[in-house]
N, C-alpha and C positions, 0 to 999 in steps of 0.2 A: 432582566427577565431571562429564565430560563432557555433554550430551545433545545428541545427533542426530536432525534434521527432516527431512520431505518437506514438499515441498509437494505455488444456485437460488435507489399508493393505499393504503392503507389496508388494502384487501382482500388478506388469505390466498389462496393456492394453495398447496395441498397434495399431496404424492408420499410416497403410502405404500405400503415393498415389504416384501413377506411373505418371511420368512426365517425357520426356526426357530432360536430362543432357545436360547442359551448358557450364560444365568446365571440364578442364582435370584431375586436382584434383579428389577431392571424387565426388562417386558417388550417395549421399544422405545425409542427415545434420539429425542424430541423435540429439534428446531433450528429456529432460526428464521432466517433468512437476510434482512438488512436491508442494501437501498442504496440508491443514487439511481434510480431506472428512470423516470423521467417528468421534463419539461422539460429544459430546453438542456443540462445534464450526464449524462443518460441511457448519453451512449456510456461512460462509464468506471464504473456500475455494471453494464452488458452485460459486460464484459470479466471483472468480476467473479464475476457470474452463471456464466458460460458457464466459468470456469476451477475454481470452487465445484462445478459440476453435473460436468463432466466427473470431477471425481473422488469425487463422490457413485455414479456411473455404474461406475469402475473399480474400486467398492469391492462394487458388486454390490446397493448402494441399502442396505446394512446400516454400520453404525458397529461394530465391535468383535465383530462376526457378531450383533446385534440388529440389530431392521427399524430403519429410518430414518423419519421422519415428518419431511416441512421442510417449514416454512409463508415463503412469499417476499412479502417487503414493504417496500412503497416509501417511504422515508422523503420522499420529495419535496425533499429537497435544504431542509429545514425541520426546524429542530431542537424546534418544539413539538411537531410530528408525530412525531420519532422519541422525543420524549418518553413521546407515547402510547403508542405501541408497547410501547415497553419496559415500561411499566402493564402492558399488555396482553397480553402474552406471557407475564410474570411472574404476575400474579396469577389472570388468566382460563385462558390454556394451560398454565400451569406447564410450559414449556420446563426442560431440562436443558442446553440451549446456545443462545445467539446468537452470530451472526458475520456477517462481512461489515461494513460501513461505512466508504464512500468518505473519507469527509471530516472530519476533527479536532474542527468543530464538532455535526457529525452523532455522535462519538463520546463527546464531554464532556456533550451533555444525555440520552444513555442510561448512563452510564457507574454514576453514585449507584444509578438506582435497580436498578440489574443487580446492582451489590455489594451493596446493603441483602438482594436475595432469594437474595444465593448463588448467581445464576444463573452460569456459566462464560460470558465476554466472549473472544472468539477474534476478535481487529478483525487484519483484514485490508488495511487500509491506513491510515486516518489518522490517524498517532500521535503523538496529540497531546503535549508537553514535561510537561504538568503530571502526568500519567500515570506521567511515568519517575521521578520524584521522589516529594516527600514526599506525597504521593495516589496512588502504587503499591497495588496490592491483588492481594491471593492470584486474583481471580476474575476480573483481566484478564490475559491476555497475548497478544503479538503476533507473527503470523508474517510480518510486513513490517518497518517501523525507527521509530525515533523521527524527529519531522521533522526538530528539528535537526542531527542525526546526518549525516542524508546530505547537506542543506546546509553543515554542517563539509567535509563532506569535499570539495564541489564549493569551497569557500575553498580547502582548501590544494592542488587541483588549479589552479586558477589563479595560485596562489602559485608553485607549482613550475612552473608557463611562463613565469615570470618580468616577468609584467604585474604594474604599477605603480596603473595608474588607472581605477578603475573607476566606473560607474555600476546603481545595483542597482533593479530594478522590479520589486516585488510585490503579489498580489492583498490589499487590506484584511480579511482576518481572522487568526483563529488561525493556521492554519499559514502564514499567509504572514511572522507575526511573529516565528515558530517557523527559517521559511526566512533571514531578514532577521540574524534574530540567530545563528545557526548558522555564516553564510556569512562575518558580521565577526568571529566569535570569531579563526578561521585563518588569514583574509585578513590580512596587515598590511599592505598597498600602503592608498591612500589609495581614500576612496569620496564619489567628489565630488557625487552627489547619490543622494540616495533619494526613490524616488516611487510611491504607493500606491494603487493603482486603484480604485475597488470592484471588487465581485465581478461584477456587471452589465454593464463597460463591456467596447464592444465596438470604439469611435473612439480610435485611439492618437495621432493626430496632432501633439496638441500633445507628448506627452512624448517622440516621435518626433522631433521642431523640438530640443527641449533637448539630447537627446545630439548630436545634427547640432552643435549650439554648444560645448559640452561636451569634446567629441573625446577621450572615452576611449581604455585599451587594450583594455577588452573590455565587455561588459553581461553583467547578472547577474539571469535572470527567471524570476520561480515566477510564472506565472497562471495559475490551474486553469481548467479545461474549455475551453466552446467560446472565449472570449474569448482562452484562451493561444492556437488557431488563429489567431485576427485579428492579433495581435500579432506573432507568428512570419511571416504573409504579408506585414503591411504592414513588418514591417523589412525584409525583401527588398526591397520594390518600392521602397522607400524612398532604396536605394541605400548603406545602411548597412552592409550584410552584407560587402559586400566591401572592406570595409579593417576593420572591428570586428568581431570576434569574437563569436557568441553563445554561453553559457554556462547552464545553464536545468536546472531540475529540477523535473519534471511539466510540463510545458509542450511542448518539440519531444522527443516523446515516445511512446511506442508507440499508443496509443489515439488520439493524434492529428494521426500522420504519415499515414495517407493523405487524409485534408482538409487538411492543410497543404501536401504535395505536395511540389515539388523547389524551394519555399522554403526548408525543413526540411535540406535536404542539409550536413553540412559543422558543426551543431550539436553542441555537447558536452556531456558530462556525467558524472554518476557512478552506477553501480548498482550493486545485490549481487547482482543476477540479470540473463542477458540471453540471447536467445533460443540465441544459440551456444555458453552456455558446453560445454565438452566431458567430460560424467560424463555414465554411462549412464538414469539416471533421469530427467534432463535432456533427452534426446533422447528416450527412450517420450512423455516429455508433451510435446513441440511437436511429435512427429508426429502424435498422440494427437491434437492439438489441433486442429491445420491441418487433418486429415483429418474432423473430425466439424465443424468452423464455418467452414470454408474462410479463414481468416485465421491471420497469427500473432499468439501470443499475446504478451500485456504482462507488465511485471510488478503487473500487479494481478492478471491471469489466476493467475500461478503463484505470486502471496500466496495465492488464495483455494485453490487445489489443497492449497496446502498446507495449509491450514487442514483441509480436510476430512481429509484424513492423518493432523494431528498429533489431529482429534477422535475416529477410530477410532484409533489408539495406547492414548491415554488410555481410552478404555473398555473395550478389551483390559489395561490395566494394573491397572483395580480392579477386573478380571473381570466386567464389565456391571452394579454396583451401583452404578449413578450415583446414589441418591438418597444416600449419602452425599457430599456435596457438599462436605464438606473433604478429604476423603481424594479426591474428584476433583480439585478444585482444583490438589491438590500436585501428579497425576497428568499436568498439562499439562506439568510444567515439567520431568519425568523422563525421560519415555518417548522410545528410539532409535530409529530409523526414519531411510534415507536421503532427501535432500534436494534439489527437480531446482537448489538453489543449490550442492550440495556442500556437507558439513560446515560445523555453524554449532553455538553451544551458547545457552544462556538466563545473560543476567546476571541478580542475585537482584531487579532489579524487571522482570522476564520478557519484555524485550525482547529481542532477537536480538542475539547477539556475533558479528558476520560479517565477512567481505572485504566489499570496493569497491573496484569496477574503473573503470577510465577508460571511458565511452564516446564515439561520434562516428556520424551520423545518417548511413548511406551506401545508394545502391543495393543489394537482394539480388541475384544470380543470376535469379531468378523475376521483377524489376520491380519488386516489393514495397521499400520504406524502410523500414526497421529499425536498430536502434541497437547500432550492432557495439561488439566487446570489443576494447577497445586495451590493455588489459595491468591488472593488478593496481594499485594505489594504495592501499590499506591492508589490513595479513593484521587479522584479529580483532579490529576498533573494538568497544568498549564506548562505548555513550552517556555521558554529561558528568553528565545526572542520575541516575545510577546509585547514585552517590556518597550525593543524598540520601534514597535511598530504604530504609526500616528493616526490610524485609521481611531476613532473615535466607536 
């Protein structure tokens, strides 16, 4: 059967709205909302945040017509810290949900202890490959993609331009290994060098020097956060842009096109979501959006919207008895609801079966750069490890 989606340190902050109670069950749906909000990655848990809340906001602060209680915390872009958390939400708060979580590594060291407590894991962006496979679990699922996923798909987007030669630059961790390998599965042109940043750096120069030598037909770059800005500016100023191609996912990208600016213009990619698509759900929340934070929104924004949707769904589906926790569980991967990506369903290790469309970084109307929709490029991708995962 089908199922249809929609898409708030250490220290707690808490938003609790009084609502009267539905069920006989609990009597309020605890969540814990966890991302990066402090140091150099901050701006893509904001986007998060502010896409999370506004639909905490448009749900009337209740989940499934029970109050909402969300406690917001910072993992600090440190996975011993989101370690803690996850302790500490589970055993101290006994949460009934976390969600949110920028980044793949941020998602792997809360991931065990969320499934050992039954807690529901609703990761809203970094998803990570080990996840989709044989460490699938009933207690994550996701309203964003697996990384590999959209990196495949950014490969056979370039396949199908018909470039030969590439050179591929990614950030040293998880996802960017996730990106590295996703991108070569599809691509069959040749890939004349790979080269892997840390996550820290922010001076491209020398790897800058090699493509100049190099003289690919296009570059292939996942750098997350502020450092994917650096990279995106100095290839412009570089003078590379305008005969090579940039090609990039997470990187010249919504959270980080107005600090890149109109170095950004002219960059491609692939999403399942983008501010223009044209379904009416879709347009309530980037008017919704732009109108309460004055910016448009990313698609981290409208993961995390969605996330709070598909968490009222699911609590309207076991009629507000979240404390049975398997019967919730199943409940994520059922429950209909429209989607501001349009129709998408769950493969059984509960990652998203969606489109991906081309996109390309251009002027709005407004002045604003955003990453318009150039047509379709895959109806329904299922992720690769789907295959290993035994969940039924």
């Amino acid at each position: 059967m089908k199922r249809f989606h929609y898409f708030c340190g250490i220290a707690a902050l808490c938003l609790t709205a009084l609502a009267p109670s539905t069920s006989i069950g609990a009597t309020k749906v605890k969540v814990a909302f966890v991302a990066t909000l402090s140091g150099p990655q901050a701006l893509l848990g904001k986007h998060m945040q502010d896409g999370f809340l506004l639909g905490v906001e448009e749900l009337k602060n209740t989940f499934g017509g029970l109050p909402a209680e969300i406690s917001t915390n910072d993992d600090q872009f440190k996975p011993d810290v989101a370690r803690q958390i996850a302790e500490r939400v589970t055993k101290r708060d006994e949460v009934d949900v976390v969600t949110g979580a920028v980044f793949s590594n941020i998602v792997l060291a809360m991931n065990n202890t969320l499934a050992d407590a039954k807690t529901m894991f609703v990761n809203s962006s970094g998803g990570a490959s080990q996840l989709g496979g044989k460490s699938c679990s009933p207690f994550f699922i996701s309203t964003a993609w697996q990384t590999d996923q959209v990196n495949a798909a950014v490969g056979q987007q370039v396949q199908a331009a018909g470039l030969k030669k590439v050179v591929i630059i990614i950030s040293n961790y998880t996802a960017g290994q996730d990106a590295a390998n996703g991108f070569k599965r599809t691509f069959k042109g040749q890939v004349l060098r790979e080269m892997n940043p840390p996550l820290t750096q922010n001076d491209f120069s020398a790897e800058l020097t090699q493509i100049a030598t190099l003289k690919p037909d296009a570059v292939f770059v996942f750098i997350a956060g502020s450092p994917g800005v650096s990279f995106v500016k100095q290839y412009a100023s570089s003078g590379l842009k305008q005969n090579i191609p940039l090609y990039s996912t997470f990187t010249a990208y919504g959270p980080n096109l107005p600090a890149i600016g109109d170095a950004a213009l002219g960059a491609r990619s692939v999403g399942h979501w983008t501010a223009d698509l044209d379904n009416p759900a879709n347009k309530r929340f980037v008017a919704a959006f732009q109108k309460k934070y004055g910016y448009t929104p990313s698609n981290i924004s409208a993961q995390s919207y969605d996330a709070a949707m598909l968490i009222d769904a699911a609590v309207r589906k076991v009629g507000g008895k979240v404390e049975d926790r398997d019967a919730f569980a199943r409940a994520f991967a059922q429950v209909q609801y429209d989607s501001v990506r349009g129709p998408y369903r769950y493969g059984k290790n509960n990652f998203p079966v969606q489109n991906f469309y081309q996109t390309e970084v251009v002027r709005n109307e407004d002045g604003s750069l955003v990453e318009a929709n150039r047509g379709l490029l895959i109806k329904d991708d299922v992720d690769v490890f789907a295959a290993e995962c035994p969940m039924k």
